[in-house]
N, C-alpha and C positions, 0 to 999 in steps of 0.2 A: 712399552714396557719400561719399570723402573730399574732403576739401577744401571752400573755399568758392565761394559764387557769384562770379562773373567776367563783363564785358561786352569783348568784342573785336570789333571793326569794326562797332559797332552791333549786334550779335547778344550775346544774352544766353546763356551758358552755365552750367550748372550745377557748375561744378566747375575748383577752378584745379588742382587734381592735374595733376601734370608727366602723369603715363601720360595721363590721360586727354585732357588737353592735344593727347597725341602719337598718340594714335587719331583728336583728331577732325582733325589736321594731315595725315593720311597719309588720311584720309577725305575730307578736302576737295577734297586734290590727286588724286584719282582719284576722284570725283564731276568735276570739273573736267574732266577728258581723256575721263572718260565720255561727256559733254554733248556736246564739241567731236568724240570720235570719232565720235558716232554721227551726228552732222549731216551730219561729211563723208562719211561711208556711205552716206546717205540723196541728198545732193544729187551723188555721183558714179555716173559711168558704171556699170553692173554689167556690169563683165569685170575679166577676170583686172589684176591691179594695184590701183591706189588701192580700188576698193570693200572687196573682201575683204581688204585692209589695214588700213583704218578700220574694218572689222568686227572684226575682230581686236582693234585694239586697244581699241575701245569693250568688245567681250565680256571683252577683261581683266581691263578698268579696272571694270569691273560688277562684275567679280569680288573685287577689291579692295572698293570699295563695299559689298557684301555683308556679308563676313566683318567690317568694320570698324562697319559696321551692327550686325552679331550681337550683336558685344560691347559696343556703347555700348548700344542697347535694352536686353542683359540686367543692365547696369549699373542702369537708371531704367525699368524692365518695367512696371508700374502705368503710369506717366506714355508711355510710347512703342512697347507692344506693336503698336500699331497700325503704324507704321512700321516694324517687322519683319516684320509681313502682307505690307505695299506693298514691300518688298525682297524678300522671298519669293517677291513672285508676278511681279516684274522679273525676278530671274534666275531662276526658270523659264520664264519667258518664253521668253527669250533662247537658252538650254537648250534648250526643243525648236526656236525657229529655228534655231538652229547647228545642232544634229544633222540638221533636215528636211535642210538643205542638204549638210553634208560627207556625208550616208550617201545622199542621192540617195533620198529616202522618194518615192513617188508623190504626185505634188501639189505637189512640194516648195517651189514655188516660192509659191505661196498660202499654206503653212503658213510659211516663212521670213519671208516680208514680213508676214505677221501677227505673228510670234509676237515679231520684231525690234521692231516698230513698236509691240504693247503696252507692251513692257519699257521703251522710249525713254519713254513714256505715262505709264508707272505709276514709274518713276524720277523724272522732273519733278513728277508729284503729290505724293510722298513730299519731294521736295522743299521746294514750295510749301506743305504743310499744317505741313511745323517749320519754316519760316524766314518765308516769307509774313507772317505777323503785324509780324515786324521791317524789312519790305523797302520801302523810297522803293514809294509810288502802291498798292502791293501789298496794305500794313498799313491803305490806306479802304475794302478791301472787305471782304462780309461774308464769316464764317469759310468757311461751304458752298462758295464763290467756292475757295476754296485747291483742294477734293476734286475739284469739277466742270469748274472750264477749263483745266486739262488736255488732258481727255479732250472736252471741247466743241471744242476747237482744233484736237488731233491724230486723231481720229477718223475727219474729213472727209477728209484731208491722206490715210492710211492709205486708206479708203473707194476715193478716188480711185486712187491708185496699183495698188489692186488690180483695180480698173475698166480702167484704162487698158493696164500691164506687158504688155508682147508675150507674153514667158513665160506669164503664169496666161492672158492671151486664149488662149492657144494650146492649154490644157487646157479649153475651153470647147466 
């Protein structure tokens, strides 16, 4: 990689290359609207309007995310192939939720709140495992802590919802 090391807002970055710069600027800001669409997906009504609006746009912005992942991981592969795993398996996540839902798969409604609620899952993990080290309260725990509270957090949350949804009861 060109350029040299660089620290911006507390975060340490490998690279003051203008491109690179500008992948992880247009990666941040769609991580960002990620975060924010998928919450409001998650904490709104499911009907027609707001829901699949914020779903929309979180599946976007994932998508953004994604492709802007690709190229910074294959930039530092050794150092961050792992985090191309954890992107990887967010937007396929996401991927087969969207599809269960707009193609009306049977089940769909089990397969959608899963498949959505991994990716929100494994996006924050991916998260938490390259910036955690640098983040206020975040950076006192131990590394494993980045991989596992995540998924200790949002599991139960998911769990529940799939317990509770009139929809998936109603395939029961």
């Amino acid at each position: 990689m060109i350029g040299n090391p660089t620290t911006i807002g507390g975060i340490p970055l490998p690279s003051d290359a203008p491109l690179f710069l500008a992948f992880i600027a247009v990666h941040l800001a769609a991580g960002l609207t990620a975060v924010i669409a998928g919450a409001a997906a998650m904490l709104s009504r499911k009907q027609a309007g707001r829901h699949p609006f914020a779903g929309t746009i979180y599946y976007c912005a994932l998508a953004v995310v994604f492709v802007t992942m690709s190229a910074l991981a294959m930039s530092r592969w050794s150092e961050d192939y792992h985090l191309f795993i954890l992107g990887l398996l967010s937007f396929v996540a996401a991927s087969i939720g969207r599809t269960a839902r707009r193609s009306v798969w049977a089940s769909w409604p089990r397969i959608h709140m899963t498949g959505m609620g991994a990716s929100y899952i494994l996006m924050l993990t991916a998260f938490y495992v390259d910036n955690g080290p640098n983040l206020p309260l975040w950076r006192e725990l131990p590394r494993p802590a980045f991989w596992i509270l995540p998924t200790l957090i949002g599991a139960p949350i998911l769990v529940n919802a799939l317990l509770r949804h009139p929809l998936v009861r109603l395939q029961n």
